[in-house]
DRENGURO-205268 format. One record per residue (C-alpha): residue number from 1; residue in one letter; x, y, z. Coordinates in pm, 1 decimal. Layout:
{voba NUM,'A',{X,Y,Z}};
...
END
This chain:
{voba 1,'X',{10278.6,12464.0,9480.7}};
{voba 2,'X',{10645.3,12543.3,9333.9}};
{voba 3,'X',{10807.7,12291.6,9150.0}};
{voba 4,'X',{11214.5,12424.3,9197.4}};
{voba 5,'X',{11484.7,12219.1,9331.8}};
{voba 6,'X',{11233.7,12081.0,9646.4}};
{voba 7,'X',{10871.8,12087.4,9508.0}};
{voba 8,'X',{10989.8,11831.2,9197.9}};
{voba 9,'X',{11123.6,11644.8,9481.4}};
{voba 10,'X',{10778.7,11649.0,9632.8}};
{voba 11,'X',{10560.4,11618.7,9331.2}};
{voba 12,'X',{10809.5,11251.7,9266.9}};
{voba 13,'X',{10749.7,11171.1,9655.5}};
{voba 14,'X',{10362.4,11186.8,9603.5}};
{voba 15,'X',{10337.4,11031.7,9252.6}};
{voba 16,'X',{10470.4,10735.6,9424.8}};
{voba 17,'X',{10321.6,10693.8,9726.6}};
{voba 18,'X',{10002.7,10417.6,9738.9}};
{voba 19,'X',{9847.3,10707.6,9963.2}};
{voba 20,'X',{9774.0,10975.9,9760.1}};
{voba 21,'X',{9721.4,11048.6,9430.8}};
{voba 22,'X',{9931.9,11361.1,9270.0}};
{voba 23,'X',{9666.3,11579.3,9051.2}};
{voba 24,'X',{9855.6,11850.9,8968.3}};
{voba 25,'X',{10114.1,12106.9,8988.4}};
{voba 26,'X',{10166.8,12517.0,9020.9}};
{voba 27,'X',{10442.9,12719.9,8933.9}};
{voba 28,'X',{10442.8,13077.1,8823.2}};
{voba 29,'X',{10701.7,12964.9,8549.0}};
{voba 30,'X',{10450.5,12737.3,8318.5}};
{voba 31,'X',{10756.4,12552.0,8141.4}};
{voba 32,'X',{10854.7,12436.5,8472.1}};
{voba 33,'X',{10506.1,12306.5,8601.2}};
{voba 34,'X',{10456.8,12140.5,8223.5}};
{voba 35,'X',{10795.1,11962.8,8282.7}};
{voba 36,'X',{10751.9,11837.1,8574.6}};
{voba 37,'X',{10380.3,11755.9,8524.1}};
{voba 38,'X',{10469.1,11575.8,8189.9}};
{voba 39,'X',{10686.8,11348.2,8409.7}};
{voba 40,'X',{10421.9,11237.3,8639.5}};
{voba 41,'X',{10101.6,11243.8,8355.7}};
{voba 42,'X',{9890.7,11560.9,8628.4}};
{voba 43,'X',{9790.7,11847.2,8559.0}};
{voba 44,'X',{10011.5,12181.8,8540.0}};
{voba 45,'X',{9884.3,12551.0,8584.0}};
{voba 46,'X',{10062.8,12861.1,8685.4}};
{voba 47,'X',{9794.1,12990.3,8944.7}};
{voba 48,'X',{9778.1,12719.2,9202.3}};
{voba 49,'X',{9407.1,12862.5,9309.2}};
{voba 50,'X',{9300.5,12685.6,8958.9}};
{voba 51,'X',{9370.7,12357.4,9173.7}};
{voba 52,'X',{9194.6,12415.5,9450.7}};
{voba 53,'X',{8847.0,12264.4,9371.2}};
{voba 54,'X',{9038.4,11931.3,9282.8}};
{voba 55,'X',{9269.7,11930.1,9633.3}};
{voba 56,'X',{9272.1,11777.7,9940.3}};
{voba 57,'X',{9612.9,11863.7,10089.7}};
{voba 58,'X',{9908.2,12038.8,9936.2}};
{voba 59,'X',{10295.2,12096.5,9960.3}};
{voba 60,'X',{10412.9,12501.7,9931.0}};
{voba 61,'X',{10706.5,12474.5,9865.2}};
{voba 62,'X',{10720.3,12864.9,9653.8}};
{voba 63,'X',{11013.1,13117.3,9823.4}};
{voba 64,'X',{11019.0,13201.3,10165.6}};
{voba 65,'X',{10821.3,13551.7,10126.9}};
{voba 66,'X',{10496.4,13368.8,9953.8}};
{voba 67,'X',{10479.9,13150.1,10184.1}};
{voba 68,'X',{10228.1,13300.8,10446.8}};
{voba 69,'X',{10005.3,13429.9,10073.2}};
{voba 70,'X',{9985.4,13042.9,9919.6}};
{voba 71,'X',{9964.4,12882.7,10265.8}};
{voba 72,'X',{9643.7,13153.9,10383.9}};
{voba 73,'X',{9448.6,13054.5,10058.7}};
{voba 74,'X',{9500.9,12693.9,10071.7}};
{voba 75,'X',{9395.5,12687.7,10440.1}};
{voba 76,'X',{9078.0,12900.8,10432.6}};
{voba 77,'X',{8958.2,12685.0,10104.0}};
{voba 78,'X',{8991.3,12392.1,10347.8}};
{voba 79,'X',{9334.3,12255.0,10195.4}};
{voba 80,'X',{9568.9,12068.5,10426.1}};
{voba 81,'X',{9941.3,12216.4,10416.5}};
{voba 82,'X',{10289.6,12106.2,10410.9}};
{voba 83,'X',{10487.4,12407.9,10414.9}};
{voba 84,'X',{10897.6,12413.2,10335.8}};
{voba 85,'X',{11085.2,12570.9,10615.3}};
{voba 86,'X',{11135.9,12792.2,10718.6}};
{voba 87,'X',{10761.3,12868.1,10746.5}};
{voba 88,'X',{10731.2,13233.0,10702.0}};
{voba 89,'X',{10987.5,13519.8,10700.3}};
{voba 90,'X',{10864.4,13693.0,10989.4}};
{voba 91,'X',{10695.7,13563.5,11349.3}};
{voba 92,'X',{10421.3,13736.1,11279.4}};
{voba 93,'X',{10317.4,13570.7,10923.7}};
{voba 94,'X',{10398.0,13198.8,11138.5}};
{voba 95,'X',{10170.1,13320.1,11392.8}};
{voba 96,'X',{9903.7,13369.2,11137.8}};
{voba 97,'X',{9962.5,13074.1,10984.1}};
{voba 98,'X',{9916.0,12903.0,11254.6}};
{voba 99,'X',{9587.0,13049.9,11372.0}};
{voba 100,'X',{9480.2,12990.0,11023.8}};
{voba 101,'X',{9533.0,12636.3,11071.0}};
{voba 102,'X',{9310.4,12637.9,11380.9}};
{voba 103,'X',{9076.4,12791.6,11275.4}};
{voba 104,'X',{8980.0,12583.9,10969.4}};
{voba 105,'X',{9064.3,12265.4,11152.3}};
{voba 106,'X',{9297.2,12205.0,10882.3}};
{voba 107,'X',{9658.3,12037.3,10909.5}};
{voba 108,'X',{9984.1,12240.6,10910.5}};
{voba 109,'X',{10321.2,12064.2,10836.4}};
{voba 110,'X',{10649.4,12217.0,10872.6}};
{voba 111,'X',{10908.1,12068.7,10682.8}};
{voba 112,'X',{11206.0,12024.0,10877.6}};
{voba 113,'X',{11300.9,11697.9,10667.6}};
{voba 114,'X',{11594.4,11634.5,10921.8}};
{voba 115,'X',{11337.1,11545.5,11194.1}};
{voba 116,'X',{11268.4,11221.8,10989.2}};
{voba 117,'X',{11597.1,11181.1,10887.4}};
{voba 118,'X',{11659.0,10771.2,11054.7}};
{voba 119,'X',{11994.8,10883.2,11196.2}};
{voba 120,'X',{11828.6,11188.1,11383.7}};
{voba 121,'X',{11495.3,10960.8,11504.9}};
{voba 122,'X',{11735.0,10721.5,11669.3}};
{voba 123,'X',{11985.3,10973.6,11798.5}};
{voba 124,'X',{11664.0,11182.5,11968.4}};
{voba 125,'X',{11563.8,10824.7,12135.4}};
{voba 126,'X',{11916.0,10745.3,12278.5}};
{voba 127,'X',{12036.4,11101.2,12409.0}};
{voba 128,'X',{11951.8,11176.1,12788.7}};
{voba 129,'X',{12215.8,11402.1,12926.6}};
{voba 130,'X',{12402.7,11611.2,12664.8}};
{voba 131,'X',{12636.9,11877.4,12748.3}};
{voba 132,'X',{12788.7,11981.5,12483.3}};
{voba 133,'X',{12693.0,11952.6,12108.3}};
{voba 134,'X',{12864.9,12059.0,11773.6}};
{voba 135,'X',{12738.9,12090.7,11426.4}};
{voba 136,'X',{12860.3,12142.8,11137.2}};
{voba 137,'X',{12615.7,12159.6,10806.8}};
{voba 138,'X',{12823.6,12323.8,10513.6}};
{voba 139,'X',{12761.1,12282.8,10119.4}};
{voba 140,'X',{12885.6,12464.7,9806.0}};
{voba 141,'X',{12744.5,12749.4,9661.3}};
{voba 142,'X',{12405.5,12703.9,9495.1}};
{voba 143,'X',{12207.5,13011.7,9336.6}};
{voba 144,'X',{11828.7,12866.2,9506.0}};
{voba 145,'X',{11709.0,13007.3,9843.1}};
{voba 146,'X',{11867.7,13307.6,9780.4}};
{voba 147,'X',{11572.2,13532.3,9932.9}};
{voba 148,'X',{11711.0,13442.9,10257.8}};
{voba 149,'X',{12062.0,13382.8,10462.4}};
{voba 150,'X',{12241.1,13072.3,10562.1}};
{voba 151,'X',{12092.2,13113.8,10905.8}};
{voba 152,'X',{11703.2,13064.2,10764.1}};
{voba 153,'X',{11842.2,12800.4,10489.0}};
{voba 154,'X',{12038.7,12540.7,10615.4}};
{voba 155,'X',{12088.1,12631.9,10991.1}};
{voba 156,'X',{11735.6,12633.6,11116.4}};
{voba 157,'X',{11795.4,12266.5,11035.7}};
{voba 158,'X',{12042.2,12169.9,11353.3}};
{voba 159,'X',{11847.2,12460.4,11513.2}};
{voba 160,'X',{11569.7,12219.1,11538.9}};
{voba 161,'X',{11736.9,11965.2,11571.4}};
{voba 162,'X',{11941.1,12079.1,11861.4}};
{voba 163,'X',{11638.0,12225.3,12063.8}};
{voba 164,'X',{11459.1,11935.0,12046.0}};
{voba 165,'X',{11735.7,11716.2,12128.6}};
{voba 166,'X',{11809.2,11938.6,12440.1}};
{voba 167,'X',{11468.5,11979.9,12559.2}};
{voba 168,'X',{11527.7,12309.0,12766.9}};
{voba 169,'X',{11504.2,12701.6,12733.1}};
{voba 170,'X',{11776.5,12900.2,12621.6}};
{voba 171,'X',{11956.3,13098.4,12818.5}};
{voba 172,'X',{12216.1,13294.2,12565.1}};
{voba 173,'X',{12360.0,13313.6,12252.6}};
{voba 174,'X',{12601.9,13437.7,12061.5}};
{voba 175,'X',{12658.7,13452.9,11694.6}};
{voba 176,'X',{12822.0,13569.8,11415.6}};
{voba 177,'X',{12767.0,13593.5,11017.2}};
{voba 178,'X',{12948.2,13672.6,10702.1}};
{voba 179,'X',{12838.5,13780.6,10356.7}};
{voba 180,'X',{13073.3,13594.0,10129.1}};
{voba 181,'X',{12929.5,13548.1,9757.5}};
{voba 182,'X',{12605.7,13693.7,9789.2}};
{voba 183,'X',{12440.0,14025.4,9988.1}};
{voba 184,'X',{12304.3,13814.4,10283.2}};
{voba 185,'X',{12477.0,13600.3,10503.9}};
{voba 186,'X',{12635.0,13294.1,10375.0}};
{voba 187,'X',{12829.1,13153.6,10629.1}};
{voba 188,'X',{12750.3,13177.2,10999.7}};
{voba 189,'X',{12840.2,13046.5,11364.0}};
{voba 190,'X',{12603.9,13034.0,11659.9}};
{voba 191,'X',{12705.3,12927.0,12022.8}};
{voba 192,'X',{12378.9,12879.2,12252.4}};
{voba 193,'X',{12385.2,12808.4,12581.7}};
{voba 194,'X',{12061.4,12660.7,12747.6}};
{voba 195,'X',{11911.7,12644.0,13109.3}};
{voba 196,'X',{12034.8,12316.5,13184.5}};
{voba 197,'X',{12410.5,12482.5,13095.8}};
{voba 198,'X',{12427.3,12271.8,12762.6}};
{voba 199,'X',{12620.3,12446.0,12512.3}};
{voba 200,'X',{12590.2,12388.8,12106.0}};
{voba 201,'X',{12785.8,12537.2,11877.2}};
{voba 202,'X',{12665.6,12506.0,11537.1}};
{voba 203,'X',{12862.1,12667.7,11198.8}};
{voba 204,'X',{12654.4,12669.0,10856.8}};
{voba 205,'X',{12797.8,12744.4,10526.0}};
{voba 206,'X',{12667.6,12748.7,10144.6}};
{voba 207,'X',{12998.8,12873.8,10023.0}};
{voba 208,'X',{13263.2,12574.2,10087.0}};
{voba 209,'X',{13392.3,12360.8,9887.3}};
{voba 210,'X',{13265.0,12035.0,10022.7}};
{voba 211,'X',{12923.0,11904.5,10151.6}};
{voba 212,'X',{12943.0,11837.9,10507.1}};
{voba 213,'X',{12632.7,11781.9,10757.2}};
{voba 214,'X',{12789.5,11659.2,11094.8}};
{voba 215,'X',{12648.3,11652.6,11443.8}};
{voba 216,'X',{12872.1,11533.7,11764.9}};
{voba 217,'X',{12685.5,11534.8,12090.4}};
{voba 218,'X',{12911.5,11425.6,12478.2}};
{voba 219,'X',{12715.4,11376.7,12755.4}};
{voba 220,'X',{12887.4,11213.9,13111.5}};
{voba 221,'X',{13100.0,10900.5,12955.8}};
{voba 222,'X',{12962.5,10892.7,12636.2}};
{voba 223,'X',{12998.5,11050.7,12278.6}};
{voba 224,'X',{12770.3,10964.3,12000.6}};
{voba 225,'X',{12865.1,11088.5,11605.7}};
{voba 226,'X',{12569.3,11131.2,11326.2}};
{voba 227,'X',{12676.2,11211.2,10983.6}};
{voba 228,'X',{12317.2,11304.6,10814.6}};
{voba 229,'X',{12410.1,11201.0,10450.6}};
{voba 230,'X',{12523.3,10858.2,10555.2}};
{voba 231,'X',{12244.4,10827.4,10800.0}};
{voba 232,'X',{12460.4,10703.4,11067.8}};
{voba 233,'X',{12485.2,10670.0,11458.6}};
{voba 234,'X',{12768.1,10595.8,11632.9}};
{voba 235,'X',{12800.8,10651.2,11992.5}};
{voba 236,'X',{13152.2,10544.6,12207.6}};
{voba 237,'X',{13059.7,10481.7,12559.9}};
{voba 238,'X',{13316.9,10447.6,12889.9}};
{voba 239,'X',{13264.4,10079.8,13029.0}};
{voba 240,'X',{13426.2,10007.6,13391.8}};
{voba 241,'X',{13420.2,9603.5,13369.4}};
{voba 242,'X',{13409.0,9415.6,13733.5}};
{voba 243,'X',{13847.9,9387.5,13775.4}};
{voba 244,'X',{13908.0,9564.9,13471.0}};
{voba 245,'X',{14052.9,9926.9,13353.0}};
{voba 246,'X',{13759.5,10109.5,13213.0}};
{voba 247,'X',{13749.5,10071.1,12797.6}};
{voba 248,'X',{13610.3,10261.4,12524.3}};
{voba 249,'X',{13292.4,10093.7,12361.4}};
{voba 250,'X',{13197.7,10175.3,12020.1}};
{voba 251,'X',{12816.4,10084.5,11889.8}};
{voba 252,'X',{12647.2,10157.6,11625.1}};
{voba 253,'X',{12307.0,10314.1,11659.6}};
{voba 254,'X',{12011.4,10121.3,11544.3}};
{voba 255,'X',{11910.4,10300.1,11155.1}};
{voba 256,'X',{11724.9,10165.7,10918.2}};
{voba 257,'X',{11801.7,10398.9,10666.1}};
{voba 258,'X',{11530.6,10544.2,10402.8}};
{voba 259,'X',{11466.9,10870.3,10211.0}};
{voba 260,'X',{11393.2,11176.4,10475.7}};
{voba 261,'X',{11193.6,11342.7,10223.7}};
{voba 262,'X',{10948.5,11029.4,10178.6}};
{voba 263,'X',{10874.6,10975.3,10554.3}};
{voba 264,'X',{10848.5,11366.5,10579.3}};
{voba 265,'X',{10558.5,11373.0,10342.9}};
{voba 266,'X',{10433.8,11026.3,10458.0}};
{voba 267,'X',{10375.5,11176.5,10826.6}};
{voba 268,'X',{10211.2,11462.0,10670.2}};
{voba 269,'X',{9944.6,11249.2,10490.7}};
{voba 270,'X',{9924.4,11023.5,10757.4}};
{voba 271,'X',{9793.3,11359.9,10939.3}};
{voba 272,'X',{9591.1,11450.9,10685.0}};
{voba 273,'X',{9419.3,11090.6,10631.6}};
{voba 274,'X',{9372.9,11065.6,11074.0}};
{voba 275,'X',{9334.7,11400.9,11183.3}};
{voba 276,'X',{9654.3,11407.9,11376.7}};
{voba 277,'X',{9930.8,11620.3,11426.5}};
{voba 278,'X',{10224.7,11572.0,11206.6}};
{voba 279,'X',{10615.7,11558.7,11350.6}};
{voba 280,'X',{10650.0,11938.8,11276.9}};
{voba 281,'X',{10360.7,12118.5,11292.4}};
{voba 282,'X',{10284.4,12474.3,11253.7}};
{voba 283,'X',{10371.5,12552.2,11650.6}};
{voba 284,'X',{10716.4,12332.1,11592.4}};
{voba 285,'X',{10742.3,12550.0,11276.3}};
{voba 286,'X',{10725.2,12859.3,11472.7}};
{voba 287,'X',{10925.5,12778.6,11741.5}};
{voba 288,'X',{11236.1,12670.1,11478.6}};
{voba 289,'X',{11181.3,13021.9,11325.2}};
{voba 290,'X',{11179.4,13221.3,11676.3}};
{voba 291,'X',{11499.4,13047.0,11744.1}};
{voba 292,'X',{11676.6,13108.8,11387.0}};
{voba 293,'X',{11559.1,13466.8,11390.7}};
{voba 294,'X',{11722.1,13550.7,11768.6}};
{voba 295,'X',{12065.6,13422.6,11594.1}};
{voba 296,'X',{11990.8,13672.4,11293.6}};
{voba 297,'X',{11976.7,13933.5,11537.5}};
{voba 298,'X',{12266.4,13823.9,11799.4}};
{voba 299,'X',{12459.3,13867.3,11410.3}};
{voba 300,'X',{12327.6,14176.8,11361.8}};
{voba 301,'X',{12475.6,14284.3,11728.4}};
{voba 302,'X',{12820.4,14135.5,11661.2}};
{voba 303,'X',{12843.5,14358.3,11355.6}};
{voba 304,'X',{12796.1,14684.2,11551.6}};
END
C-alpha cells in the first residue's frame, strides 16, 4: 500500500521471497502502481480496499498521516500489517492501532529496518554496560517524507536503537532543531540522559552534503564503532596481560552482512505464517514514537 521510494522497495522484497507471493499493489497515483506492478507481473489499483478480498498480510508504507486510515481497514478486514515508521503521527492514532491489532488477533509490524540491520543485531548482543553513546545519522536533501521533520524521519531510527540498546527509563532530555531547506525541522540534536546515568547524544540531518549513519558506544574499558551502511562492528577493548602494560585490543564484531530491508519483512511474515510477534511490533512502534515526540517537544522548548 504505497509504492514511493520504500513500498517499491517492499513490493521487490516480497516478489522474491519463496514465502509469499506478491498479488498486487496500491497507490493513489495509478502510473506509479502500473510501473511498479508491470515489474513484478501483480496486480495494480489505486484504492488498496480493491485488494483486500485477495490479501493475507500487507506493507503500508503511504505518508505518515494515512497511516492510522490504511492500517484501521486492513486490520478490521483481518489483514496482517507491516507499517513504515514512524507508525502514526500522533500517540493517540499508535494507541489505536495497536488496540486494533488486538482486537482482531491480527499482526502489527513496525518497521524500524535498523533493528535487523546485522551490525545493530550483533552490537545489541555484545553491549552490557554503556555509558555514553553518540550518533550521528545525516544524508542530503531528498524531497520524500516531507510531511514530517528530521526528528520523525531519520532520528526515531537511533532513537530505537539507543533505547533498546540501553534498556532503562529516561530521565531527561534536551534538544534542539533547525529548519534549514524546508518549513519543518531538518536538522536536529538530542542529548538524553537515562536512569542508569547513560547519556546519548544523537544529531540527525537531511540537509548535508554527505551520507553518514554512525553509532559509537564506551562502556568501562571498552569502545565499540558501527557504521550502518558498511554493516560493521568494531569494538577496542583494554587488556591487562599477566606482567604486561595493559594494550588496546581491536576485534571485529561477528556480521554476516545481508539486506535490512529483506530480514525486516522476512520477520514480519515469519509472524504472520506462526502467529508470533515480530522484532517491532505495534507496542515497540509506540514506544519509538513516544520517545521521538518528547524530543519534538524538548525543541519546541529550546525555541521559546
Amino acid at each position: 500500500m504505497g509504492v514511493g521510494h520504500l513500498g517499491s522497495r517492499h513490493a521487490r522484497v516480497y516478489a522474491e521471497s519463496p514465502k509469499a507471493q506478491l498479488v498486487g499493489v496500491a497507490d493513489v497515483d495509478l502510473a506509479k502502481a502500473r510501473a511498479v506492478a508491470e515489474a513484478h507481473g501483480v496486480r495494480a489499483v489505486a484504492d488498496f480496499t480493491d485488494l483486500l478480498p485477495d490479501i493475507e498480510a500487507a506493507s503500508v508504507a503511504v505518508p505518515t498521516g494515512s497511516h492510522r486510515e490504511v492500517t484501521a481497514e486492513l486490520l478490521e478486514a483481518g489483514v496482517d500489517v507491516l507499517v513504515e515508521k514512524p507508525i502514526a503521527g500522533s500517540l493517540a492514532e499508535a494507541r489505536e492501532m495497536v488496540d486494533l491489532a488486538r482486537e482482531n488477533a491480527r499482526v502489527l509490524a513496525v518497521g524500524h529496518t535498523e533493528r535487523h540491520n546485522p551490525a545493530v543485531e550483533a552490537l545489541l548482543r555484545g553491549a552490557s554496560n554503556p555509558r555514553f553513546i553518540e550518533v550521528h545519522r545525516l544524508g542530503s536533501f531528498s524531497p520524500r517524507s516531507l510531511d514530517i521533520d528530521v526528528v520523525l524521519d531519520l532520528m526515531i531510527h537511533d532513537l530505537d536503537v539507543v533505547s533498546t540498546l540501553v534498556g532503562e527509563d529516561l530521565s531527561s532530555l534536551e534538544a534542539v532543531g533547525v529548519p534549514v531547506l524546508t518549513g519543518r525541522v531538518d536538522i536536529a540534536n538530542a542529548r538524553l540522559r537515562f536512569s542508569n546515568g547513560c547519556v546519548a547524544n544523537i544529531t540527525a540531518s537531511r540537509v548535508s552534503q554527505e551520507k553518514i549513519r554512525k553509532l559509537r558506544f564506551f562502556e568501562p574499558e571498552r569502545y565499540v564503532s558501527l557504521d550502518y551502511q558498511k554493516q560493521e562492528a568494531i569494538s577496542y577493548r583494554l587488556v591487562r596481560p599477566p606482567g604486561a602494560s595493559p594494550e588496546i585490543r581491536r576485534d571485529d564484531l561477528e556480521v554476516v552482512q545481508d539486506e535490512p530491508l529483506r530480514r525486516e519483512l522476512e520477520d514480519f511474515l515469519h509472524a504472520v505464517a506462526t502467529g508470533g510477534s515480530p522484532k517491532v511490533n505495534g507496542e515497540g512502534g509506540l514506544k519509538a514514537l513516544a520517545l521521538a515526540l518528547e524530543v519534538v517537544a524538548a525543541m519546541e522548548r529550546s525555541r521559546v
